[in-house]
VEXDREN-2710 file (C-alpha; in Angstrom, 1 decimal):
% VEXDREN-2710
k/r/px/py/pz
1/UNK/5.7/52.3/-28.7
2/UNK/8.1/51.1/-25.8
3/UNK/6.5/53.2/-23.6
4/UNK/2.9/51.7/-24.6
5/UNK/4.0/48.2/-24.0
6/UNK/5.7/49.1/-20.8
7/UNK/2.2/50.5/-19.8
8/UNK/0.8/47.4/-21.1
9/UNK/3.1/45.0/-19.1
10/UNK/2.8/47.1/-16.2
11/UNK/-1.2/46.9/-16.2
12/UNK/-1.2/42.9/-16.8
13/UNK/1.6/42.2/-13.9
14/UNK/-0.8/44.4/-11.6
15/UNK/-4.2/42.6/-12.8
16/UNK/-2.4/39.4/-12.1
17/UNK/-1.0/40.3/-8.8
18/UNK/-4.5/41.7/-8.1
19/UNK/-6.0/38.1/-8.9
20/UNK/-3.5/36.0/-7.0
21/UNK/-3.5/38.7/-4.1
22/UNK/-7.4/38.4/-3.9
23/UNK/-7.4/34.6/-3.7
24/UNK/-5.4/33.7/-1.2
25/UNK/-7.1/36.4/0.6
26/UNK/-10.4/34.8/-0.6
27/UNK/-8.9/31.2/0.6
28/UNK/-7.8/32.1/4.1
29/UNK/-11.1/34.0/5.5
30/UNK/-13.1/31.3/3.2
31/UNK/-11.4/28.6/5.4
32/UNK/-11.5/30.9/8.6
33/UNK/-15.2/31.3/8.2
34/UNK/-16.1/27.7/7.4
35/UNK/-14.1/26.8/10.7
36/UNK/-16.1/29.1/12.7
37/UNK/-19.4/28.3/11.2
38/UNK/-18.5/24.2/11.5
39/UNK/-17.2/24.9/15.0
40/UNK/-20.3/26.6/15.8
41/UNK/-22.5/24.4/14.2
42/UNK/-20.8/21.0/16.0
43/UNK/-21.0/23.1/19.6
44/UNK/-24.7/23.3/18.8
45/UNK/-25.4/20.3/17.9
46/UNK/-23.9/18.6/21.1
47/UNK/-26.0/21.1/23.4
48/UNK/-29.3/20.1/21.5
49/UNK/-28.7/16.3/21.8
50/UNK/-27.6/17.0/25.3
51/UNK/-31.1/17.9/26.0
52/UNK/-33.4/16.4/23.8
53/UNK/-31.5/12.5/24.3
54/UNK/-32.0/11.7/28.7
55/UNK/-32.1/8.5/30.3
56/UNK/-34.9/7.8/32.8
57/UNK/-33.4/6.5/36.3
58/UNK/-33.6/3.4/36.0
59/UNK/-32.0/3.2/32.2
60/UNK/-29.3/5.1/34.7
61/UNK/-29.3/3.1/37.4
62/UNK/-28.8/-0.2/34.8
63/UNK/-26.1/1.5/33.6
64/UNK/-24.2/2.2/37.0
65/UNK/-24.6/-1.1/38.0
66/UNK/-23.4/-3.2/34.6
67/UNK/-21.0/-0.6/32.9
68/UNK/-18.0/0.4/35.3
69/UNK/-16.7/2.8/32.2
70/UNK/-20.2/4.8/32.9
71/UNK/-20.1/4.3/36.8
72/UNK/-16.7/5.9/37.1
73/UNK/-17.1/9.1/35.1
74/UNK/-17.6/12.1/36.7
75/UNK/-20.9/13.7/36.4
76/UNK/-20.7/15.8/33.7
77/UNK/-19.0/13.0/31.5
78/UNK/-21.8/10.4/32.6
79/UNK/-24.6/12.7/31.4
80/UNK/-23.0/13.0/28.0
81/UNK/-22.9/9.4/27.6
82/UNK/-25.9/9.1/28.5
83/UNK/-27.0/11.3/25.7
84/UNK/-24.8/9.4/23.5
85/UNK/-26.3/6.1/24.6
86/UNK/-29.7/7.3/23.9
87/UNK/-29.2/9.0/20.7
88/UNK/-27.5/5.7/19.4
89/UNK/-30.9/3.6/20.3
90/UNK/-33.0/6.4/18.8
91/UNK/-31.1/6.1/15.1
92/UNK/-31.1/2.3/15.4
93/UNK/-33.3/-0.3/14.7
94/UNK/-33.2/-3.7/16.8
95/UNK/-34.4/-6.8/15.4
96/UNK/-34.4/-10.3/17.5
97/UNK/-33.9/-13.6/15.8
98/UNK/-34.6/-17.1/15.8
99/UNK/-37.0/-16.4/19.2
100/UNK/-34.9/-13.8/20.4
101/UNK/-37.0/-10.8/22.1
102/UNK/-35.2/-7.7/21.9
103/UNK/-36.1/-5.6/25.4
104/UNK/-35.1/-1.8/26.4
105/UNK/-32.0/-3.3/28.1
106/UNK/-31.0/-5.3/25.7
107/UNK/-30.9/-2.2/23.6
108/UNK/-29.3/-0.3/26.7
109/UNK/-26.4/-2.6/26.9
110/UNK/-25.7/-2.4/23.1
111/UNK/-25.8/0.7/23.0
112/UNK/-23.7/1.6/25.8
113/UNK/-20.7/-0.8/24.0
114/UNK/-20.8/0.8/20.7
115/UNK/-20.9/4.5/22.3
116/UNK/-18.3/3.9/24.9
117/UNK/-15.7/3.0/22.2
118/UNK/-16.1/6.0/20.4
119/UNK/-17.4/8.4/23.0
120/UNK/-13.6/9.9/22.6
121/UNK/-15.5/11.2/19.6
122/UNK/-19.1/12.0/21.0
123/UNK/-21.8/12.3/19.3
124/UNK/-20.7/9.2/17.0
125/UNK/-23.3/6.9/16.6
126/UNK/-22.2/4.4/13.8
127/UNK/-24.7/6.3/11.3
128/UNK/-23.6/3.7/8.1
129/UNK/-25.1/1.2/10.7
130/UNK/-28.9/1.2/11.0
131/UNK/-29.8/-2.2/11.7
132/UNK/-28.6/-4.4/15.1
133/UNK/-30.0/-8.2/14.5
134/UNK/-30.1/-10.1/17.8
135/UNK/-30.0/-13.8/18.4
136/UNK/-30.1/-15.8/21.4
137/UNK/-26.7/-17.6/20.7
138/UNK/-24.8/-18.8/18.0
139/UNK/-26.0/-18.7/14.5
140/UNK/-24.9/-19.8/10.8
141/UNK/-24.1/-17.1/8.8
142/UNK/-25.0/-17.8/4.6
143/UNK/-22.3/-15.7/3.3
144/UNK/-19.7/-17.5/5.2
145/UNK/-21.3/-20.8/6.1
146/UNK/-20.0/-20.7/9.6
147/UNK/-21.3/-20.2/12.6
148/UNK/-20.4/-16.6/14.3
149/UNK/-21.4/-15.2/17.8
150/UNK/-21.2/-11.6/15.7
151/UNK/-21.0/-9.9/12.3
152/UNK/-20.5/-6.9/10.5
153/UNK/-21.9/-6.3/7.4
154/UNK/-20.8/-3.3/4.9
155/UNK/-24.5/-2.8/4.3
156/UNK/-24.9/-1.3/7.0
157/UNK/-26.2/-4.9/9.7
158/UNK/-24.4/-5.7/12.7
159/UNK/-25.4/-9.0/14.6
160/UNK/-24.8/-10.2/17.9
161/UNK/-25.1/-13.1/19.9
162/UNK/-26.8/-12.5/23.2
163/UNK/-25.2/-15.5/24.9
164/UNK/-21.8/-14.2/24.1
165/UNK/-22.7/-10.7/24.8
166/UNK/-24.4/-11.3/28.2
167/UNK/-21.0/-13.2/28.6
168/UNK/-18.9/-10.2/28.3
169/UNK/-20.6/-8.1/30.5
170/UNK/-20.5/-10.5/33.3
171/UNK/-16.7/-11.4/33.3
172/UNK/-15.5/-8.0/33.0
173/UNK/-11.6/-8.6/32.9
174/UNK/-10.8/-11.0/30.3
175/UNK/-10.3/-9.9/27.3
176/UNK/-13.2/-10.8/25.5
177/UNK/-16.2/-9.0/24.8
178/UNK/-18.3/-9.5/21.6
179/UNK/-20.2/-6.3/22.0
180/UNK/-16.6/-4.4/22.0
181/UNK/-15.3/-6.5/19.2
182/UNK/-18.1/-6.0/17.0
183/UNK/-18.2/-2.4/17.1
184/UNK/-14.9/-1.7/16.8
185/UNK/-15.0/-3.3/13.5
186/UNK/-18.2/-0.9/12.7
187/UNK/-15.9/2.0/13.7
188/UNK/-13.6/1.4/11.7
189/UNK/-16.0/1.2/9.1
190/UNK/-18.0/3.8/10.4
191/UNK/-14.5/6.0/10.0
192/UNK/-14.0/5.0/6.3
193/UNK/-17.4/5.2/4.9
194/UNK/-16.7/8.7/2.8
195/UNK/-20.3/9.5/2.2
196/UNK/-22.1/9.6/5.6
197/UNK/-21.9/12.5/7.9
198/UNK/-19.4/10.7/10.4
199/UNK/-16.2/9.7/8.6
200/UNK/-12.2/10.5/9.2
201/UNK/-12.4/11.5/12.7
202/UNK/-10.0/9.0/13.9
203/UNK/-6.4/10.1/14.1
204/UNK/-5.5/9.0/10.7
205/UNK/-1.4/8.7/11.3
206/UNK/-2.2/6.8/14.4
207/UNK/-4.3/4.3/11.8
208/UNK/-1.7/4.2/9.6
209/UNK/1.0/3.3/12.5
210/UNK/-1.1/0.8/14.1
211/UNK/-1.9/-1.7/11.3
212/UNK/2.0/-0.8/10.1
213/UNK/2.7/-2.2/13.7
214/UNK/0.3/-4.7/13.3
215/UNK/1.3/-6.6/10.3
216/UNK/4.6/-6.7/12.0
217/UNK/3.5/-8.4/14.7
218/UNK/1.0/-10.4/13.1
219/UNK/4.2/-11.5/10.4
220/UNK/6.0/-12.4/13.9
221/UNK/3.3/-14.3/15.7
222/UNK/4.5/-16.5/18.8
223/UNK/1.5/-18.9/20.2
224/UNK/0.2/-18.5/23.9
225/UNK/1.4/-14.4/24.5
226/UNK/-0.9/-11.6/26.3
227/UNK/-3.3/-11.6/23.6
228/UNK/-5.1/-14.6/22.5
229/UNK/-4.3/-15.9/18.9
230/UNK/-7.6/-15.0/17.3
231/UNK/-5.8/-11.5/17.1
232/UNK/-2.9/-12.4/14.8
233/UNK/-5.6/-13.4/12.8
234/UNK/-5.1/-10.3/10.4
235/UNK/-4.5/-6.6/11.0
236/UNK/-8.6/-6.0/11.5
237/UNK/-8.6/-8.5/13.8
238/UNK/-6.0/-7.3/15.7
239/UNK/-7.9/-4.0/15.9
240/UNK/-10.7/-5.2/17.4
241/UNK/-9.4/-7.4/20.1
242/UNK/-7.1/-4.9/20.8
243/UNK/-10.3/-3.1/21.6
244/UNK/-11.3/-5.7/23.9
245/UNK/-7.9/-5.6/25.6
246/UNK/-7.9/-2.0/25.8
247/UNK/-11.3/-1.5/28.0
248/UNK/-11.7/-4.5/29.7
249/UNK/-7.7/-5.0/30.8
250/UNK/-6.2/-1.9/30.6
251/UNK/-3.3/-2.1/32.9
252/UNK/-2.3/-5.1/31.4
253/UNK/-2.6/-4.2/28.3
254/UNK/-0.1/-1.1/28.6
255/UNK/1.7/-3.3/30.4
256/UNK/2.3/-5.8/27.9
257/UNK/1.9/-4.1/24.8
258/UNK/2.3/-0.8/25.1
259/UNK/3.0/0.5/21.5
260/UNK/-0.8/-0.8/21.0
261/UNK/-1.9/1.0/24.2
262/UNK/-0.4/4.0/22.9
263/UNK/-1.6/3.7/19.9
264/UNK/-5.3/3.1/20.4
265/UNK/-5.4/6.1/23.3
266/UNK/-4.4/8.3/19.6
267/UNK/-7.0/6.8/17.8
268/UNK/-10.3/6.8/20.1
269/UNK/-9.3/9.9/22.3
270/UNK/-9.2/7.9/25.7
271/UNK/-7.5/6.5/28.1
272/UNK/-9.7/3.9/30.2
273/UNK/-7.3/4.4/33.0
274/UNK/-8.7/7.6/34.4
275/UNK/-11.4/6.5/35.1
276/UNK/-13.2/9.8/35.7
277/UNK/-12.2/12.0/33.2
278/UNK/-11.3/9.6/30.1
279/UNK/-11.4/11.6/27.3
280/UNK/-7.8/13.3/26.1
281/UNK/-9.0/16.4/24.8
END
């Protein structure tokens, strides 16, 4: 009778060892094999949208002469943005308001400001996003009863103000640029919206670290430093015209604030200071 149960213990212990042996087998080639197949899949992806998505010369040429993020690049790097920027415009549609015609580089420009802030994570194209609403300036907004010169919604609308946005490509080291600000709010939207196919690719503990940093500063605001008030407005704000900051005064920014520098070159993979190769990895 001993001897039976022994037998019997004996055959359960090496079923169960069987079992747990076999899954974490079963786990670790599962995982290795969905990593090969997503890595795959991803390196495919980028080559076919790296040749169906060109810009014609002058779409190029427009772009070399307004954008000094594109015009600095090396070759290789400027045709993948110019994939990016063309696959954006493809997935979006533009809508002009209140007289506002919307031309081809109108859409250009937008484009190119949404794609170079997240081309540290090509292809991202802001897929929670599919309408752009244009108007000529200012405009009052219903839901906040306030006029805005841009606006993101959660369902899925960004608006702009050409004025302001024509403003910000012409002065290009201020600060302030409403194409930058606006999408960096979309991004970070873009990032947290769960059930599109673009979500958590921004470095999450730099996330966390920044708006930690943030609300520390923002707690501590001084009047009149490097970056203008509007920023201490709340931690999203801050975000976003750090964003500004980050591409349009770089130097100064790293300069000045350097735990945001550092931060944001963690959570949009780039450094705008080298200028030709400004991707980190």
């Amino acid at each position: 009778m001993e001897e039976i149960t022994r037998n019997n213990e004996f055959i359960i212990s090496s079923v169960l060892g069987f079992i747990v042996i076999f899954w974490i087998v079963f786990a670790i080639l599962g995982f290795s094999v969905f990593k090969v197949v997503t890595t795959a899949a991803n390196f495919l992806f980028d080559r076919y949208i790296m040749i169906k998505y060109t810009l014609n010369y002058q779409e190029r040429a427009s772009l070399d002469y307004k954008i000094p993020f594109y015009k600095n690049m090396k070759p290789s790097l400027k045709r993948k943005f110019e994939c990016s920027v063309k696959y954006f415009i493809s997935k979006k549609s533009f809508e002009g308001r209140d007289g506002c015609i919307v031309t081809e580089d109108m859409k250009l420009m937008v484009a190119a400001a949404a794609c170079q802030i997240s081309f540290g994570h090509f292809p991202t194209i802001y897929e929670h996003f599919h309408r752009i609403i244009i108007y000529p300036d200012k405009y009052f907004s219903s839901s906040t009863q306030r006029y805005h010169l841009g606006e993101v919604q959660s369902n899925g609308v960004i608006k702009l103000s050409w004025a302001a946005f024509t403003e910000g490509l012409r002065i290009k080291n201020d600060g302030i640029h409403v194409g930058f600000h606006e999408m960096a709010h979309a991004l970070k939207i873009e990032d947290a919206t769960l059930h599109d196919m673009e979500h958590c690719f921004m470095d999450k503990q730099a996330l966390h670290d920044f708006h930690k940093y943030s609300t520390e500063r923002i707690r501590n605001f001084v009047e009149h430093g490097f970056m203008r008030d509007y920023a201490f407005t709340n931690s999203e704000e801050f975000f976003a015209v750090s964003i500004e900051y980050f591409f349009e005064m770089p130097y100064q920014l790293r300069q000045n604030e350097p735990e945001v520098y550092s931060y944001l070159k963690r959570i949009l993979n780039l450094d705008p200071l080298n200028h030709q190769n400004p991707i980190i990895s």
